[in-house]
C-alpha positions, 0 to 999 in steps of 0.5 A: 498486492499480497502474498501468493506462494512461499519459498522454502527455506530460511534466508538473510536479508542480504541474501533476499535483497541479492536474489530479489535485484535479480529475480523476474518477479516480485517477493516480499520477505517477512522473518527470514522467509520469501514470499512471491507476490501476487497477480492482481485484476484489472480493477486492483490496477485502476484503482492503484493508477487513481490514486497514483494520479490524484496524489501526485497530481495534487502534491507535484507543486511541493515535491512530493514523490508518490510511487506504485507497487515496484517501490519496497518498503523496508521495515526496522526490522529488516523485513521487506513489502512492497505496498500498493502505493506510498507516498513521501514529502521531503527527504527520502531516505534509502537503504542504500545507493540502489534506490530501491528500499524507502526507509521513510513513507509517510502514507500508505495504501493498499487496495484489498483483495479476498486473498491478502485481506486478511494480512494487510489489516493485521501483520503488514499493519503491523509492520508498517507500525514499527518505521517512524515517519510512517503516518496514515494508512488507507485500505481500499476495497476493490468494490465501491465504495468503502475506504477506510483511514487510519491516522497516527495518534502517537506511538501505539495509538491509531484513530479510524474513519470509514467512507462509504459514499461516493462524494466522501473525502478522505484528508490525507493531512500528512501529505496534503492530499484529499482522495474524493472516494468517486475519484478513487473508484474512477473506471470501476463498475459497481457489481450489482447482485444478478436478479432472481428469476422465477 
């Protein structure tokens, strides 16, 4: 999930979270400016729905929650995303009584497309580097296979793992959880280059 179209003009934060309660659509809200979310494919959802179901499925027994593209993050600087799945174990921490903006994620993941590539590896990233508790970063192409992890050293320093194949797991240490890649991509086809005819 990324960004679609921007919305004119300088806001607060307390003025975003008032229209974004009320708003029918999704917006995410980066240095004071509203941007509303983008649609996403049939293929982008599936995958999102594996990986929803697999972590909570092997997490379940220790309490952990895991939650889908309507739950926002708030980053330290009061900046707003909502990712495409992120999961916590033990307390979670909100804003405020409404529930509705995690302060604390531990994991998170998003599924890459053409139009928010670009802006989940590098400013989201770097939002997302700034809140304490946050711990690994998955990004999954929507094309099998390629998941690629990011796991938190320290402060500044990240360690990278690519997987390509399908019997490939990912170890999600944070939380316990491994994501086997052909779990992963469960109802996606590979897309094939159509032959050329002579």
């Amino acid at each position: 999930m990324g960004l679609a179209q921007k919305k004119p003009s300088f806001v607060t934060p307390q003025e975003y979270l008032t229209l974004e309660r009320e708003a029918e659509f999704r917006h995410e809200y980066l240095n004071g400016e509203i941007f509303e979310m983008a649609g996403t494919n049939r293929r982008h959802n599936q995958i999102s729905i594996n990986l929803i179901r697999i972590i909570a499925t092997q997490t379940f027994e220790r309490g952990c929650s895991v939650y889908g593209s309507d739950m926002r993050i708030r980053i330290p600087n009061e900046n707003y995303t909502y990712p495409d799945v992120v999961a916590i174990c033990g307390d979670e921490k909100f804003e405020d009584a409404s529930e509705d903006n995690l302060l604390n994620p531990i994991v998170i993941i998003e599924v890459l497309s053409k139009s928010t590539e670009a802006y989940d590896r590098g400013t989201k990233f770097e939002q997302y580097q700034t809140i304490p508790s946050f711990q690994e970063y998955v990004l999954v192409t929507q094309e099998p296979y390629r998941v690629e992890h990011f796991v938190r050293q320290d402060v500044s320093m990240w360690t990278y793992f690519e997987f390509r194949k399908p019997d490939d797991k990912v170890k999600l240490d944070s939380i316990g959880c491994e994501l086997c890649l052909n779990d992963i991509y469960y109802k996606v086809e590979q897309t094939f280059p159509k032959e050329i005819k002579e």
